[in-house]
C-alpha positions, 0 to 999 in steps of 0.5 A: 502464462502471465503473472501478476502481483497485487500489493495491496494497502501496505501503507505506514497507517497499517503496519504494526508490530506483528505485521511488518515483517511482511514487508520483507517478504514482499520486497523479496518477491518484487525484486526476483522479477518473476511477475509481467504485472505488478500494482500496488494499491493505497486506501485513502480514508477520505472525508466522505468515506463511510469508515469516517461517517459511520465508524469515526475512524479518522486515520489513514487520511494523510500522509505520513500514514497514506504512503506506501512503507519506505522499504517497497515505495521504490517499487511502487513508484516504478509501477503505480501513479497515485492519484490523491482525490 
C-alpha cells in the first residue's frame, strides 16, 4: 500500500505558542522514512485573496511569515518547489 504525508501550512505566519510543539512531531514522522509521498503545502495571503478583501486580514503575505518553520524547511525543500504568484 502507498503512503502519503501531506504537511499543510506550518508556516512561521501560524505557529504560535501552543502550536509548536507540533513541529516535532512532524519531523519525526518525516525522518522515520515511512511515507512513498510526502508534500508540503504553504498559503500565500495574496492581494486578491478574499481573506484581504473581505476579513482585512493582511498577514501571512511575505516572507518571513510564508516560509515553512526552520526546523522542517529542509524537508520541505527536498519534496516541494514553491511557486510564489
Amino acid at each position: 500500500m502507498i503512503s502519503a504525508l501531506l504537511v499543510i501550512d506550518v508556516q512561521n505566519g501560524f505557529i504560535t505558542n501552543s502550536s509548536r510543539a507540533v513541529i516535532s512531531k512532524i519531523k519525526r514522522l518525516l525522518s522515520s522514512k515511512k511515507f512513498d509521498h510526502i508534500a508540503f503545502t504553504q498559503f500565500i495571503n495574496s492581494p486578491k485573496s478574499h481573506f484581504r478583501t473581505i476579513k482585512n486580514w493582511h498577514r501571512v503575505s511575505k516572507s518571513p511569515e510564508t516560509d515553512i518553520v526552520m526546523e522542517l524547511a529542509p524537508f520541505a525543500r527536498q519534496f516541494l518547489t514553491l511557486n510564489r504568484l
